[in-house]
Residue frames as qw, qx, qy, qz and C-alpha x, y, z in Angstrom:
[[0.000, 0.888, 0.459, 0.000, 0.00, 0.00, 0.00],
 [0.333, 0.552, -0.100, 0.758, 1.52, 3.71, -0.68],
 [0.474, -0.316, -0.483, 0.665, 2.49, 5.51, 2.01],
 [0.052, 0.148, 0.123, -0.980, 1.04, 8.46, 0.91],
 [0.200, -0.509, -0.759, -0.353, -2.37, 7.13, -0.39],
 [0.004, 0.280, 0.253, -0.926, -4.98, 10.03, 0.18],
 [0.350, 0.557, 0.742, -0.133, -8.12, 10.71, -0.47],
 [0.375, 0.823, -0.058, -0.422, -7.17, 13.49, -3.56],
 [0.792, 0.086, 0.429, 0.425, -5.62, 11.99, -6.69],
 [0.328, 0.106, 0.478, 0.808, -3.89, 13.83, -9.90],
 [0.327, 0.644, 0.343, -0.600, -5.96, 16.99, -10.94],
 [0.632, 0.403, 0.581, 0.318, -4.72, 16.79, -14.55],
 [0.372, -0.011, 0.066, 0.926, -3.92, 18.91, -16.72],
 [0.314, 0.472, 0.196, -0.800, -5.85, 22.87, -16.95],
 [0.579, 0.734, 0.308, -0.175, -8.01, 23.91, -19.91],
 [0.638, 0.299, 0.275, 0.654, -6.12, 24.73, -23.18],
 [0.011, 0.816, -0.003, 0.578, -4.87, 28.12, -23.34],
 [0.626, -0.745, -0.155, -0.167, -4.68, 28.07, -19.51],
 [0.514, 0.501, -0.640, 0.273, -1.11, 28.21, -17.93],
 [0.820, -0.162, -0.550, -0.008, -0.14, 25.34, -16.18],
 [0.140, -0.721, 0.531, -0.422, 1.27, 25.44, -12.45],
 [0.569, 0.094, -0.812, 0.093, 2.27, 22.56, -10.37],
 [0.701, -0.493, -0.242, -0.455, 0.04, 21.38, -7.69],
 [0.823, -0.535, -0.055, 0.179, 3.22, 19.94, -5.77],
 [0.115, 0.884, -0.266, 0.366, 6.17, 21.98, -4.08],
 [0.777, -0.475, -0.279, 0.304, 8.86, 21.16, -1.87],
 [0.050, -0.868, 0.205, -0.449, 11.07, 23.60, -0.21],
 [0.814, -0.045, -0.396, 0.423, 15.03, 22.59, 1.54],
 [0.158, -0.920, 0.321, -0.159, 17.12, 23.86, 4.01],
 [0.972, -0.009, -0.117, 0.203, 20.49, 22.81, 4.27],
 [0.010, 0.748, -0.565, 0.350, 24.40, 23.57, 6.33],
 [0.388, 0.289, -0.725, 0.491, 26.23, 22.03, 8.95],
 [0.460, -0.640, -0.460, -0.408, 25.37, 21.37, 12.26],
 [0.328, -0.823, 0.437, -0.158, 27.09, 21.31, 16.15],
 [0.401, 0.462, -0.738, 0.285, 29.57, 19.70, 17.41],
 [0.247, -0.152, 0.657, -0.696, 27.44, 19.57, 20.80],
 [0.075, -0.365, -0.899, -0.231, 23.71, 17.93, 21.23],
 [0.312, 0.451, 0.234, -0.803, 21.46, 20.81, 20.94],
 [0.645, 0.492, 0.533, 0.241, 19.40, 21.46, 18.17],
 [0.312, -0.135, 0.500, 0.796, 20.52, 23.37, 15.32],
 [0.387, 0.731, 0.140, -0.544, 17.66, 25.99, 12.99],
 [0.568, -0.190, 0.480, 0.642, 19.22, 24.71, 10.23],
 [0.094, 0.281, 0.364, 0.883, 17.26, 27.13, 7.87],
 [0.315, 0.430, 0.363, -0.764, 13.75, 29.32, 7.90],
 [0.220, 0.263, 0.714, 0.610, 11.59, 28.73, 4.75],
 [0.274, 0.390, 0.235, -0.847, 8.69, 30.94, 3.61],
 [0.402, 0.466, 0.788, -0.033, 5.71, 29.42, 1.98],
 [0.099, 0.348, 0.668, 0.650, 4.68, 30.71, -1.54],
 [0.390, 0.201, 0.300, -0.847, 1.73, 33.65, -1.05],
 [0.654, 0.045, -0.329, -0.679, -1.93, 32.27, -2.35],
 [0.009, -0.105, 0.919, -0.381, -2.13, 29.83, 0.13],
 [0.717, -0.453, 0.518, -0.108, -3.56, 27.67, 2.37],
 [0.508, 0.432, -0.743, -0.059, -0.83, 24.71, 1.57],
 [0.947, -0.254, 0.022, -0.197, -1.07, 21.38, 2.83],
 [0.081, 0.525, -0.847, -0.004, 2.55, 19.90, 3.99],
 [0.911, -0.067, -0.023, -0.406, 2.25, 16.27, 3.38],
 [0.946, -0.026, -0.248, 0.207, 5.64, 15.09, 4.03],
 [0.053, 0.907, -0.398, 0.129, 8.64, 15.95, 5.60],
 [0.928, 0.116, -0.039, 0.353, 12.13, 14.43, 5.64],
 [0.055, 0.918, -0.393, -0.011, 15.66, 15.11, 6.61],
 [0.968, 0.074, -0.147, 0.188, 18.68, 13.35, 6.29],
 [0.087, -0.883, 0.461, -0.029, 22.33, 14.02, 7.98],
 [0.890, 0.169, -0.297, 0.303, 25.85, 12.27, 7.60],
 [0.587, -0.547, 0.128, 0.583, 29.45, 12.37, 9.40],
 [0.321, 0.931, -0.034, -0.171, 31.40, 14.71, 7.98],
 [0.366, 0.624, -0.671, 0.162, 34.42, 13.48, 8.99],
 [0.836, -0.412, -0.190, -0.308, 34.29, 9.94, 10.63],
 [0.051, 0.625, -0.629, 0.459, 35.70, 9.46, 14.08],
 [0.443, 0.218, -0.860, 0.130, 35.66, 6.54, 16.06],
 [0.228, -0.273, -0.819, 0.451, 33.21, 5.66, 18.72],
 [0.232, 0.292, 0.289, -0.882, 30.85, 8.48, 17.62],
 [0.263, 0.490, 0.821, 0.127, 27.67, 7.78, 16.83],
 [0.110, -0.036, -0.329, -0.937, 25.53, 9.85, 14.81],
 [0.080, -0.546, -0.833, -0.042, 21.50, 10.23, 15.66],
 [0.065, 0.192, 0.204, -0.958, 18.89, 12.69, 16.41],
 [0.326, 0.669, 0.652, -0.146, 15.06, 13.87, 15.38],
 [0.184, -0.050, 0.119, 0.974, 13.97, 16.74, 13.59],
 [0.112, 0.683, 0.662, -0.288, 10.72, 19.15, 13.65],
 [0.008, 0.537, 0.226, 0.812, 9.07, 22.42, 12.77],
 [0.268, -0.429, -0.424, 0.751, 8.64, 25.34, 14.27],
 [0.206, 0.720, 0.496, 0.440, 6.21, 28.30, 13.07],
 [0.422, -0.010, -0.085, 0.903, 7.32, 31.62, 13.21],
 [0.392, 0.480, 0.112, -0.777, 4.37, 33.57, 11.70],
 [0.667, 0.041, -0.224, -0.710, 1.55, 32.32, 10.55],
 [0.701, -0.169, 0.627, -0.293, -0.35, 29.39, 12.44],
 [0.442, 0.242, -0.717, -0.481, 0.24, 26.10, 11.09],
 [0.768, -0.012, 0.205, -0.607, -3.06, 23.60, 11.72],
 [0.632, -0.691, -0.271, 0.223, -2.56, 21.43, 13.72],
 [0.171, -0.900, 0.376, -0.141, 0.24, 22.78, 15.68],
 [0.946, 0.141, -0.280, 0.078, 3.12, 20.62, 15.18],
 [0.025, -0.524, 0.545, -0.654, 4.55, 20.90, 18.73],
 [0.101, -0.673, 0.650, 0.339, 5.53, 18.74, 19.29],
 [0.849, 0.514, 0.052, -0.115, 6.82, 16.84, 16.39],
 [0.041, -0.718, 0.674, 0.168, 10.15, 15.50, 16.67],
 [0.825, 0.509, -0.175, -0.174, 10.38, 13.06, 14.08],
 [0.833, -0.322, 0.343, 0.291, 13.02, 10.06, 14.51],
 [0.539, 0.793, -0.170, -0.225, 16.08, 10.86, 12.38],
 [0.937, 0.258, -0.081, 0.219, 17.65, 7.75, 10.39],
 [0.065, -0.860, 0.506, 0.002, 21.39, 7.99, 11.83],
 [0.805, 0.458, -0.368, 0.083, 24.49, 5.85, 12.76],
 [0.714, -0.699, 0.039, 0.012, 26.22, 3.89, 15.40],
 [0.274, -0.781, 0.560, 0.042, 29.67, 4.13, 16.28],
 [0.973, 0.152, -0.152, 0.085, 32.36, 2.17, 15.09],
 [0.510, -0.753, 0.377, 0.177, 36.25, 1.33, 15.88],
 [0.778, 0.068, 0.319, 0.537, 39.45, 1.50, 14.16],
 [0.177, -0.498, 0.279, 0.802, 41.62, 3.36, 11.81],
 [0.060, -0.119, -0.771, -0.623, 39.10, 2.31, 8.74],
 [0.298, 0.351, 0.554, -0.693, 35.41, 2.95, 7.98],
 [0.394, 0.339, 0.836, 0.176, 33.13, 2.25, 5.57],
 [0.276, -0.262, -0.504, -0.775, 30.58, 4.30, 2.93],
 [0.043, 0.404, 0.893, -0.196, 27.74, 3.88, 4.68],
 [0.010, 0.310, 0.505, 0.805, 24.16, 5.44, 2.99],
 [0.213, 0.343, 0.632, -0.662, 21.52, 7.10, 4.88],
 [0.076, 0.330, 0.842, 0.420, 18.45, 6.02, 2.72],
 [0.254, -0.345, -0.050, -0.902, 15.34, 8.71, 2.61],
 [0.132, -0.438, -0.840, 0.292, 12.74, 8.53, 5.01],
 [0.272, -0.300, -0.161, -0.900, 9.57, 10.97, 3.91],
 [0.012, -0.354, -0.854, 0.381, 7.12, 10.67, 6.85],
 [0.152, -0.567, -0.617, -0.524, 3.31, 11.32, 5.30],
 [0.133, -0.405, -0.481, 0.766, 1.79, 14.11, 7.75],
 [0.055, 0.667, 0.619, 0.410, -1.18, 16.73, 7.24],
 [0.177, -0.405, -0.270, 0.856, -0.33, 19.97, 8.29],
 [0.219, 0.863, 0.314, 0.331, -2.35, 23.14, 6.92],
 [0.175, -0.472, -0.014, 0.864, -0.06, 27.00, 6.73],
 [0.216, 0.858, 0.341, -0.318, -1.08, 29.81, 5.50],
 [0.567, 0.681, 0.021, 0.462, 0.48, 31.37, 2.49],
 [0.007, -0.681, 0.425, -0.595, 3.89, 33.58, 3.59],
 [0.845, -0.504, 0.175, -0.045, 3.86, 31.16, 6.75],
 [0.312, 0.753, -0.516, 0.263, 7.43, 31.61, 7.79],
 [0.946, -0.280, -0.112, -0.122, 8.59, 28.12, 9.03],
 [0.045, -0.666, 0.740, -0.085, 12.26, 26.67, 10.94],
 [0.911, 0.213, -0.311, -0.170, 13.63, 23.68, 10.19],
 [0.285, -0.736, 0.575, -0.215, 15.24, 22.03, 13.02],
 [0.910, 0.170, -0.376, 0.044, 17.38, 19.31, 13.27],
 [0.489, -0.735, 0.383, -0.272, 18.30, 18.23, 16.89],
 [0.294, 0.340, -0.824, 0.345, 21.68, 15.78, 18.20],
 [0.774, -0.404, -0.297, -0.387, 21.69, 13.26, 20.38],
 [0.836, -0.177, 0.053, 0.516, 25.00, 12.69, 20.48],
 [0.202, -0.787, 0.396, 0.427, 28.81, 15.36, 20.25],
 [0.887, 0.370, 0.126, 0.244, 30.17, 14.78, 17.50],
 [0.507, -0.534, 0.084, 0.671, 34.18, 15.92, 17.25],
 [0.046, -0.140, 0.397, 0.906, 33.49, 17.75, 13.37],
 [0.414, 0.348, 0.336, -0.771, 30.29, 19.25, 12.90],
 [0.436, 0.157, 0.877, 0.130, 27.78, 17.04, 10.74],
 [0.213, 0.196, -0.390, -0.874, 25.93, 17.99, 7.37],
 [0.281, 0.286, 0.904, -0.147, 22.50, 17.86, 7.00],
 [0.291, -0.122, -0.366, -0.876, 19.47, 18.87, 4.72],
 [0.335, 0.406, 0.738, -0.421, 15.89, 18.84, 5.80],
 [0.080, 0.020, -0.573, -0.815, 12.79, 19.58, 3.80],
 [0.538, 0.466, 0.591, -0.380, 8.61, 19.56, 3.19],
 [0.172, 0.260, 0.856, 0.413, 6.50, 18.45, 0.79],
 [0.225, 0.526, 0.606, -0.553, 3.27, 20.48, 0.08],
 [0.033, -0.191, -0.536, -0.822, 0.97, 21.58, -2.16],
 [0.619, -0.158, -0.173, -0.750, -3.33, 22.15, -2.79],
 [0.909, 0.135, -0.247, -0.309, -3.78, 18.72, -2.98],
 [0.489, -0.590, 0.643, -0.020, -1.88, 15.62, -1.36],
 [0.496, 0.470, -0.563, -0.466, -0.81, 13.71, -4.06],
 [0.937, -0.056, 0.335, -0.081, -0.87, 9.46, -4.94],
 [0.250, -0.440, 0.775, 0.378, 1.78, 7.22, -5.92],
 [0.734, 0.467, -0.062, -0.489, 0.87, 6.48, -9.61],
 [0.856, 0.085, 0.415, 0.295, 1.64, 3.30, -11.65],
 [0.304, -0.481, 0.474, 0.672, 4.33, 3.71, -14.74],
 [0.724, 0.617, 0.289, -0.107, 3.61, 4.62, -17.60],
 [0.524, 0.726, -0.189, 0.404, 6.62, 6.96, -19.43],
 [0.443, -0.714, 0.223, 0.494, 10.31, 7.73, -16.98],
 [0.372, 0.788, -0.277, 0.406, 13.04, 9.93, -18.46],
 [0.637, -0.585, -0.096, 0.492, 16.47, 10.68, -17.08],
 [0.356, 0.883, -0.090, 0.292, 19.24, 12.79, -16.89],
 [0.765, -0.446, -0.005, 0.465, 22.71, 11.96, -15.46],
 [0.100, 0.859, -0.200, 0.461, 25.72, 14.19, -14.86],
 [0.572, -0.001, -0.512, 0.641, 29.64, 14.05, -13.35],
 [0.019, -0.843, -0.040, -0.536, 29.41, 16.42, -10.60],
 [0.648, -0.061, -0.529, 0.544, 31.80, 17.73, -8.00],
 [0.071, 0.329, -0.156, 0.929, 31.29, 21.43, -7.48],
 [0.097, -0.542, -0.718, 0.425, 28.80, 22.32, -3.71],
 [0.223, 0.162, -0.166, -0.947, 26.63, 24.97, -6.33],
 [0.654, 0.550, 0.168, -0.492, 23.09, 25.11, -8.10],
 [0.052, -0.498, 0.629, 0.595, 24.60, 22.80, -10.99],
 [0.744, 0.316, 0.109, -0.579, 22.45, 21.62, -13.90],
 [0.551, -0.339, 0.757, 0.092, 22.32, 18.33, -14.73],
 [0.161, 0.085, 0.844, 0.505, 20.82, 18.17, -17.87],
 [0.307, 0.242, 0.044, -0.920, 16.82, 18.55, -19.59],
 [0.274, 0.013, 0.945, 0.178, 14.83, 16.51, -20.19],
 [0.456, 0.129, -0.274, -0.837, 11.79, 16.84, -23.31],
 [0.438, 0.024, 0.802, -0.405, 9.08, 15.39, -22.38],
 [0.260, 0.231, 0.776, 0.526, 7.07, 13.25, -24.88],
 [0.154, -0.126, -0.292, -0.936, 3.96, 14.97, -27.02],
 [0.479, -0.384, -0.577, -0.538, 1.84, 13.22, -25.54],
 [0.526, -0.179, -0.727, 0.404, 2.13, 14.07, -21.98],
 [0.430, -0.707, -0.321, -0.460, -0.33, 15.32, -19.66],
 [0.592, -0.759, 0.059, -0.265, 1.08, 15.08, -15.87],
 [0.528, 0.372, -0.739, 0.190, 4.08, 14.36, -14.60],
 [0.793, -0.422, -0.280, -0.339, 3.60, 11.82, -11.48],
 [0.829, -0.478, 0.141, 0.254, 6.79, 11.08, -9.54],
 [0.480, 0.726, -0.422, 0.252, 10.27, 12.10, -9.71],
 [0.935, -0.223, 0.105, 0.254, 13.35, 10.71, -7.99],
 [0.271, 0.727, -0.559, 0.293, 17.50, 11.58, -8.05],
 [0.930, -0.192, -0.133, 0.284, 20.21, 8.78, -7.38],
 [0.431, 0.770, -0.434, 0.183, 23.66, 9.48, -6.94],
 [0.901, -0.273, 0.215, 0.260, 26.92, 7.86, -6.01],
 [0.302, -0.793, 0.330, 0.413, 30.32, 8.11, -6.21],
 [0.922, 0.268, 0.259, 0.102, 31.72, 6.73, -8.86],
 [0.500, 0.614, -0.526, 0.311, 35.85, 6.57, -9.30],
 [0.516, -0.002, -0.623, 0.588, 38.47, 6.26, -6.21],
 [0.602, -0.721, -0.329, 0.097, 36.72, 6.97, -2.64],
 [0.083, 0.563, -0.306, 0.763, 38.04, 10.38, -0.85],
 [0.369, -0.387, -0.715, 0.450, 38.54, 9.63, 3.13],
 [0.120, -0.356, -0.328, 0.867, 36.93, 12.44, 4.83],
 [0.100, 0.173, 0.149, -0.968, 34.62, 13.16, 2.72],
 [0.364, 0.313, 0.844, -0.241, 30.77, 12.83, 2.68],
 [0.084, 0.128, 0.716, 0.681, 27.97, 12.91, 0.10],
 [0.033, 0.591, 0.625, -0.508, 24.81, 14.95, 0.55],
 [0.116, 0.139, -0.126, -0.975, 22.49, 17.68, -1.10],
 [0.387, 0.585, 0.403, -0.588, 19.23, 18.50, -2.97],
 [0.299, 0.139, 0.630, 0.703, 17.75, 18.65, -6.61],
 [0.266, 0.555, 0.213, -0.759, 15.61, 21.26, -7.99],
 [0.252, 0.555, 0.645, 0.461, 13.26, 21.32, -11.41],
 [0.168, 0.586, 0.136, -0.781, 12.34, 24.11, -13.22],
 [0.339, 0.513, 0.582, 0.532, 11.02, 24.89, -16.90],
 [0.106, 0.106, -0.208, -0.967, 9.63, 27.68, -18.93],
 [0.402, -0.357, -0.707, -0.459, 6.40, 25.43, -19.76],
 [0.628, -0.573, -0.526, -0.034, 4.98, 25.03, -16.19],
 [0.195, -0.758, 0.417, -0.462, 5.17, 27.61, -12.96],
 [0.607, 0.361, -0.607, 0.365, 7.50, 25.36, -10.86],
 [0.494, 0.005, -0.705, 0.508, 8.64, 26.60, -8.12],
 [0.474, -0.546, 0.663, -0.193, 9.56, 26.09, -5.00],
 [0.934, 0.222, -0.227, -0.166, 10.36, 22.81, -6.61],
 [0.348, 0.579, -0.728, 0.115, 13.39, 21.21, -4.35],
 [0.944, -0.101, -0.159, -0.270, 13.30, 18.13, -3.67],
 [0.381, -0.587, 0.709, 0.094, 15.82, 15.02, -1.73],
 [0.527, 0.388, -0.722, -0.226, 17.92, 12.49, -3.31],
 [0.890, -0.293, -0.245, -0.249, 16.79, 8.84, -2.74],
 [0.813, -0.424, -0.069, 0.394, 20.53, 8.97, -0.06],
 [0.211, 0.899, -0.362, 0.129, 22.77, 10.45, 1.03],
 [0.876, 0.172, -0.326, 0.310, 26.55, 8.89, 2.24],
 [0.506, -0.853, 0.100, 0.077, 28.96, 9.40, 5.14],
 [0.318, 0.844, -0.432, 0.011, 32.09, 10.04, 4.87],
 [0.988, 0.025, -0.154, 0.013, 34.86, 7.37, 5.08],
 [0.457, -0.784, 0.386, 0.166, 37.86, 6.73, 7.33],
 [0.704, -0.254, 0.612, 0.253, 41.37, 4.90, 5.94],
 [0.034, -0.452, 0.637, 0.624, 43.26, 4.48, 2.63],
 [0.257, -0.128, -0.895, -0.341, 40.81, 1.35, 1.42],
 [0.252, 0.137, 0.321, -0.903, 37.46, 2.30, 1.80],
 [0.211, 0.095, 0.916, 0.326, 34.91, -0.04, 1.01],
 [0.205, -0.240, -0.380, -0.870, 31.69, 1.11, -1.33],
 [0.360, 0.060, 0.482, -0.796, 28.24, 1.73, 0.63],
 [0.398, 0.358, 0.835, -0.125, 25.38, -1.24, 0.23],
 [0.257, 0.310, 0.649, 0.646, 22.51, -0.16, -2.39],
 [0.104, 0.190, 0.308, -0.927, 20.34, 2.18, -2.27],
 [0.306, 0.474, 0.774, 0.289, 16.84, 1.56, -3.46],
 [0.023, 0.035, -0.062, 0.997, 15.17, 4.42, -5.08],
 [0.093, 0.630, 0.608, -0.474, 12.60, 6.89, -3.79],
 [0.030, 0.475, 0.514, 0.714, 9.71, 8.26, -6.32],
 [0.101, 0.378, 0.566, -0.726, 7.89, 10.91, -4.43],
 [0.037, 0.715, 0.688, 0.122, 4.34, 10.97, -6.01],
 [0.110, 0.479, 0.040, -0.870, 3.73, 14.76, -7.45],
 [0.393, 0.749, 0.508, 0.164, 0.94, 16.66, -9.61],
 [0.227, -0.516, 0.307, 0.767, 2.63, 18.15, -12.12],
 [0.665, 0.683, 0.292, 0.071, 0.38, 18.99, -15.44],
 [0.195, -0.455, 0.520, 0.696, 2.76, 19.85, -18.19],
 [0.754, 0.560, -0.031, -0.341, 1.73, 20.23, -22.15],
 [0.903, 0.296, 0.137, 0.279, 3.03, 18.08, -24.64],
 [0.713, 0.497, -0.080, 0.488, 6.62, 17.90, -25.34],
 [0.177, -0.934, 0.260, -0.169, 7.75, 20.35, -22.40],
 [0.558, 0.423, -0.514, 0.496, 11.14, 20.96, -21.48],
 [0.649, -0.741, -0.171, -0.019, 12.26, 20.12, -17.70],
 [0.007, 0.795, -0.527, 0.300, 15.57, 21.76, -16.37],
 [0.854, -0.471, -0.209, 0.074, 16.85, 19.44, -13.60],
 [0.021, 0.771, -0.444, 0.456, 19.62, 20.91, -11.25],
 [0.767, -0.161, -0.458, 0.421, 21.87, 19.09, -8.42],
 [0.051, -0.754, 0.401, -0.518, 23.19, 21.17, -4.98],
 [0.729, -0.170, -0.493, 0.444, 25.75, 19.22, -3.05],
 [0.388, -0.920, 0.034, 0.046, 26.57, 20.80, 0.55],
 [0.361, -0.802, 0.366, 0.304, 29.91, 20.27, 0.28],
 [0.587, 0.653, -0.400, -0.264, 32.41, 19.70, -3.02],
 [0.933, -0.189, 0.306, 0.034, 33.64, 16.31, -3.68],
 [0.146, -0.694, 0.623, 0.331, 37.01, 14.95, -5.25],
 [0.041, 0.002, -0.834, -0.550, 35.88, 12.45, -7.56],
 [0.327, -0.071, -0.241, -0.911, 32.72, 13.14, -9.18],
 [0.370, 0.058, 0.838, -0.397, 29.40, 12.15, -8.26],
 [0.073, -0.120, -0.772, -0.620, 27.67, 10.22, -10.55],
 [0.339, 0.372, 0.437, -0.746, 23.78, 11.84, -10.42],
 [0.153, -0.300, -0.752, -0.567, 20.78, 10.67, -12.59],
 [0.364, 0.236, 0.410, -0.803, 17.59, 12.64, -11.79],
 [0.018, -0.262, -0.909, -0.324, 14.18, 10.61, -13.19],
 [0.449, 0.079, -0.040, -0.889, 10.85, 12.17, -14.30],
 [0.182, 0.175, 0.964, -0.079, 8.11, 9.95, -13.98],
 [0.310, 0.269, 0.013, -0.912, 4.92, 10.72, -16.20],
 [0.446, 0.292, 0.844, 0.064, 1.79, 9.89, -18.21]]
C-alpha cells in the first residue's frame, strides 16, 4: 500500500490556453550542524503567497562529515512556526532521524543514509514563515551535514503506476546550483507523477569526505517553483586508505501533480553541501503519463 495514499488523486492537466502550475512543491534547508547535542535551525523557509498549503511530508537526512571513532551519529527533527499558524500545531513533532552507530578503528566504511519521507497533514497559510530544526543526540568531534525539507501543495498527491520515466545523469563535484541536464518530455504528456534523483560516487573513494544535497526542477512550460526536492541517499564520509563502497540504495519516487503540455522541457539541477574529489555520478528521473 503507498504511504502516501490520500483521499485526492492527480488533478490533470488545466483547460487549453490556460497556464499550467504545479500542484506539488517542496522547499530545503540545508548547512552544517554542532559539534554539541542541541538542536541546530538549520534554515527558515517561507511558503509561496496564495495559500492555504497542505505539507504532506517531511524528511531530513544528515551524515558524518568526517568519521571518528566511537561516535555515533542520531537525532530527530521538527518544525517550528514563526508567523503564521500552522493547523494542527506541530509541537511537538520530533520526528526520529535515520542515523548511525559508532564504530572502531583506523578504517570505515561508505555507509548510505536512505530517505525517510514521513506522510503528515499539516495546513499554513500562504507567507507562513517556518524553521527547520534538526536536533543531536549525540557530540560529534566535526560538525555534521545535513538537509531537511517539506512536501506540500493544494492537494496531497498518490503514488501512480508507470507509464513513461526519463532521465538525466551528470559528473558532478562542485557544492553549487549545478544543472544536470533537460529533459523533453514526450507529445503526448499530460502530468508528470513522480520524480526521484540517485547518486553515487563513482571513481576512487576520498577519506573524509561525505555525500549529501538536494535537486531542484524548473522549466519555462509550467510555474514550478519552489520545486526542491531530496535524493533517494545520502553517504557518510569514510575513514582509511581502502574504503569499502556503501550497500545499495533503493530508489525513492515521491508521487507529485505536475500537469505539463506536450513535449515540455524540464531543467533538472543538483546542490551538493559540500564539493567532492571524484565526481558524483547523479541521474535525476521524471516519472509521467
Amino acid at each position: 500500500m503507498d504511504p502516501y495514499a490520500a483521499d485526492v488523486t492527480a488533478t490533470g492537466p488545466r483547460q487549453a490556453g490556460a497556464e499550467l502550475e504545479a500542484d506539488t512543491h517542496g522547499m530545503v534547508a540545508a548547512g552544517a550542524l554542532a559539534t554539541t547535542a542541541i538542536e541546530t535551525v538549520l534554515g527558515t523557509i517561507v511558503l509561496p503567497a496564495g495559500g492555504d498549503w497542505r505539507i504532506f511530508g517531511i524528511w531530513a537526512q544528515v551524515v558524518r562529515a568526517t568519521s571518528t571513532a566511537a561516535e555515533a551519529i542520531a537525532g530527530h527533527f521538527r518544525l517550528n512556526a514563526v508567523a503564521g499558524d500552522i493547523t494542527p500545531n506541530p509541537s511537538p513533532s520530533r520526528y526520529p532521524l535515520i542515523g548511525n552507530g559508532s564504530f572502531l578503528g583506523a578504517l570505515n566504511d561508505v555507509a548510505p543514509v536512505p530517505l525517510q519521507i514521513y506522510p503528515c497533514d499539516y495546513v499554513a497559510p500562504g507567507k507562513a514563515s517556518i524553521e527547520l530544526i534538526v536536533g543531536q543526540s549525540t557530540t560529534a568531534t566535526v560538525a555534521p551535514q545535513a538537509v531537511m525539507g517539506i512536501l506540500f501543495g493544494k492537494t496531497i498527491p498518490v503514488a501512480r503506476r508507470f507509464v513513461y520515466i526519463d532521465r538525466v545523469r551528470a559528473n558532478v563535484t562542485a557544492a553549487a546550483d549545478t544543472a544536470v541536464g533537460t529533459i523533453t518530455l514526450a507529445e503526448k504528456a499530460t502530468m508528470i507523477t513522480g520524480i526521484c534523483c540517485m547518486m553515487c560516487i563513482n571513481g576512487v573513494l576520498t577519506t573524509a569526505e561525505e555525500l549529501i544535497g538536494r535537486f531542484r526542477l524548473a522549466s519555462d512550460d509550467v510555474k514550478m517553483a519552489p520545486a526542491d526536492y531530496p535524493c533517494s541517499a545520502a553517504f557518510h564520509a569514510g575513514l582509511g586508505a581502502q574504503i569499502l563502497q556503501s550497500v545499495p540504495v533503493v530508489p525513492v519516487f515521491i508521487p507529485v501533480n505536475i500537469p505539463v503540455p506536450g513535449g515540455a522541457r524540464m531543467d533538472c539541477f543538483i546542490d551538493l553541501n559540500t564539493a567532492v574529489t571524484t565526481g558524483a555520478e547523479v541521474s535525476i528521473y521524471l516519472q509521467y503519463e
